[in-house]
N, C-alpha and C positions, 0 to 999 in steps of 0.2 A: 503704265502709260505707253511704253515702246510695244506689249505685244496688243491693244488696243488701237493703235497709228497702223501696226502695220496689218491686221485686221481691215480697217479701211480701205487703206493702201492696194491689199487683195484683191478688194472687192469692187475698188472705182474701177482696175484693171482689166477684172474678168480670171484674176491667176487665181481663181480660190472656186471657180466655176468648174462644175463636173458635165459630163452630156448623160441625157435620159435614156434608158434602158428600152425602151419604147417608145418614143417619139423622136427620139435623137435631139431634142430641144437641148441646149446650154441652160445649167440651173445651178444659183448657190443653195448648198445644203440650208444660208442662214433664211432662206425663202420660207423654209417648212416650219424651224426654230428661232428662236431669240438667242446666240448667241452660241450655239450648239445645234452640233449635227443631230439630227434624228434616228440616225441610225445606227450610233452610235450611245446614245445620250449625253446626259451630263457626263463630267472629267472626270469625275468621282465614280459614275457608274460604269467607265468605261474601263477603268483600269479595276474593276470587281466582275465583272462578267465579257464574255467573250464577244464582238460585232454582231450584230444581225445579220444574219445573210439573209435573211427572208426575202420576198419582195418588197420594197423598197429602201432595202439592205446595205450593205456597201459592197455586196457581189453584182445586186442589180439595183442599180441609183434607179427613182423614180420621179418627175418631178412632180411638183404638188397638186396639177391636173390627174396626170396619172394615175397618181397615186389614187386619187377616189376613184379610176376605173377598175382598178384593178383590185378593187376587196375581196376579201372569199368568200362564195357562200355560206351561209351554218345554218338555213333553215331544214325547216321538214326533209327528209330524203329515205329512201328505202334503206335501211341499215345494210344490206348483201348487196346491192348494187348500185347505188346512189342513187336512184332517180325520185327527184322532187315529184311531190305530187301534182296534179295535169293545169291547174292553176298557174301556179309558179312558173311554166313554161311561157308564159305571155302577161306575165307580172314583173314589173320593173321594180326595180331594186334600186333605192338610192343610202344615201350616208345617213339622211334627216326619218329616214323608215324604213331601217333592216326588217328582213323576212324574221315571222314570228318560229320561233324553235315549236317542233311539232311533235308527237311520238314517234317513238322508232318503233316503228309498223312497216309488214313486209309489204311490197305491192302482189300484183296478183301474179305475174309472172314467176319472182320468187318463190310464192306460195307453193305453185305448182310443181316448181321443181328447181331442188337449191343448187344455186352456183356453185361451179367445185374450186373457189378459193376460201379459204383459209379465213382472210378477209379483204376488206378494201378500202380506200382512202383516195379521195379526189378533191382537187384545191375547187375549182368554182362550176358555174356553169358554161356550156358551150353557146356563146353571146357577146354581144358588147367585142370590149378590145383583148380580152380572152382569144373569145373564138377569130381579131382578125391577127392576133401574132399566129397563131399557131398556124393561119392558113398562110403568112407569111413565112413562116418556117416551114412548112413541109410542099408549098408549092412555089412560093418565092426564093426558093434555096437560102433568106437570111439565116443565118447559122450563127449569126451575133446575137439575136433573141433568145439561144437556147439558155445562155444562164438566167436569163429572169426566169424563165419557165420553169429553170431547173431552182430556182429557189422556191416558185410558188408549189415544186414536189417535195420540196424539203417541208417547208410550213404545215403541207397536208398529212405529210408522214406521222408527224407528232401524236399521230394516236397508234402508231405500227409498234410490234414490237422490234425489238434491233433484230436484223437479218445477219445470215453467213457470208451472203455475198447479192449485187445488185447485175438485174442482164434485162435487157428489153424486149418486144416480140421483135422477132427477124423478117427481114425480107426475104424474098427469095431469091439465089445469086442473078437469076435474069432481070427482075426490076431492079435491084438493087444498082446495077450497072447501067438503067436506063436511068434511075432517077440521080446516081452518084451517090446519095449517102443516104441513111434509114435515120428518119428523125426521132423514132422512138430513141437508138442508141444516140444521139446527140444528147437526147436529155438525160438518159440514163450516166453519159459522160459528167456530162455537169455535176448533174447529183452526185459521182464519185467525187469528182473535186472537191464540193463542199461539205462532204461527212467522210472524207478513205475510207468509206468502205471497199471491199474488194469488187472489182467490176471484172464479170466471167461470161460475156458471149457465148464462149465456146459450149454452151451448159446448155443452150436448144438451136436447132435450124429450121428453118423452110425448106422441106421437102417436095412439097405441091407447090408448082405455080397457076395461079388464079388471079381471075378477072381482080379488080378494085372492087370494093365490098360498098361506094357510097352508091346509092341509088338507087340498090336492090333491096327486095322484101324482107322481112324475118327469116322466112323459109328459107328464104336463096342464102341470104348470107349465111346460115349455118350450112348446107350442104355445101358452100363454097371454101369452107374452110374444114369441113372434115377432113380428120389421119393429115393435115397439112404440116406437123411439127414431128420432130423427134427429135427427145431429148438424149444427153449424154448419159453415161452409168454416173459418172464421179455427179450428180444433181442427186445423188444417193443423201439421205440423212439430213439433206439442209433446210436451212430457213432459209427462205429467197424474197425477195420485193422484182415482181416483174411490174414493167414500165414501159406503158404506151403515150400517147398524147391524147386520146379522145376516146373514150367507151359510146357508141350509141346503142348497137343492141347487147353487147357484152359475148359475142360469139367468138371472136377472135380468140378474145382472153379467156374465155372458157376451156376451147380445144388446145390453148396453148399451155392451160394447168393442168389439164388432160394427161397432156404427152410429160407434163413434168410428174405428176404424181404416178406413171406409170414406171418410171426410172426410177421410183422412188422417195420423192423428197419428202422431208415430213411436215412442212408449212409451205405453202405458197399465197404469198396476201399481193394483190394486184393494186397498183400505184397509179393515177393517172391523172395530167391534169384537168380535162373538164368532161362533165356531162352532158350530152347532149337530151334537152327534157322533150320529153313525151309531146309529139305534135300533132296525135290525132283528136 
């Protein structure tokens, strides 16, 4: 009876109200469930397994708008690089008609010549309120968005195998001081918080500085980023999860597994959260 009263109590008040991870909206957990957090679940399941940190976790509350923008992809995708096939680039995705699971078939780029990671793992596409946190993280400086992001890497991760340690792609010291902070390493941050894994920067740098990679060609962005990394010796022997925010042609993270597999390491699987699909 008493924790039932003060149950209400909470709730006429607003004290039992968390803010949304993305919208910054005030929401009670009981909006999502009856009577139980959802992210948590029932009482019983909560004191048997550990918090969700996923997205819409209780690392990143979401509220129940949100929450349906923010699904993950699981359709069709290029198994070595993610990219959906050229349909699904301008195919809406809703809750009431998830994208149909397709074969893991290479695309043509693949085909021709394989990626030199390991493997890969990407939470959704670059679209919707995806693609607009991340432009609010990397050009809005919100820096409060990274843990959701970093949960929607955690989520994606689930098919990686466990790594020796988590590091991001670098900037180069000169942007890096124009722009103040590398968003890849914020999310890479997050994601240490919510699995300790070990987080080791120091394991590659930015040695080239180059133009911004959005708005040039194929072509360009790979010569734009050649010999632009070098990794350290101690990146000898490991398994690593490198972490960006966005793959579009996948050149970045290629020369920056490059430089890793050159040092040595003997897995490198690249983590990212979305794709950007195919827009020709």
């Amino acid at each position: 009876m008493i924790p039932g009263f003060l149950r209400r109590w909470s709730q006429a008040f607003g004290l039992n109200q968390t803010r949304c991870a993305h919208c910054l909206r005030p929401f009670s957990p009981l909006e999502t469930a009856s009577g139980a957090d959802t992210a948590t679940g029932t009482a019983g399941d909560s004191l048997r397994h550990p918090p969700d940190d996923g997205p819409a976790g209780v690392a990143a509350p979401l509220c129940p708008e949100c929450r349906l923008l923010f699904q993950s992809y699981n359709g069709p995708r290029c198994p070595r690089c993610g990219l959906p096939p050229m349909e699904i680039g301008t195919e809406k995705q809703t809750a009431d008609a998830p994208p149909r699971p397709g074969p893991l078939s290479r695309c043509g780029q693949c085909l021709q010549e394989d990626p030199p990671w390991s493997g890969q793992a990407c939470y959704g596409l670059y679209r919707g309120a995806l693609r607009d946190a991340l432009l609010r993280l990397k050009f809005g400086g919100e820096l409060s968005l990274a843990p959701l992001l970093g949960a929607c890497l955690l989520e994606a991760s689930r098919c990686l195998p466990r790594p020796d340690a988590l590091l991001a792609v670098p900037q180069h010291p000169a942007h890096l001081r124009r722009r103040g902070f590398n968003q890849a390493h914020e999310l890479a941050k997050a994601l240490h918080r919510l699995t300790a894994l070990p987080l080791r920067p120091a394991l590659l740098r930015r040695v080239k500085p180059a133009p911004p990679q959005a708005g040039l060609a194929a072509a360009q962005r790979r010569r734009n980023v050649r010999r632009a990394f070098q990794a350290a010796p101690d990146a000898a022997n490991l398994c690593l999860w490198l972490i960006d925010d966005v793959m579009t042609t996948g050149n970045t993270l290629a020369e920056a597994c490059r430089a890793l597999h050159a040092a040595g390491t003997r897995e490198t699987h690249v983590l990212f959260v979305a794709r950007t699909p195919r827009r020709d």
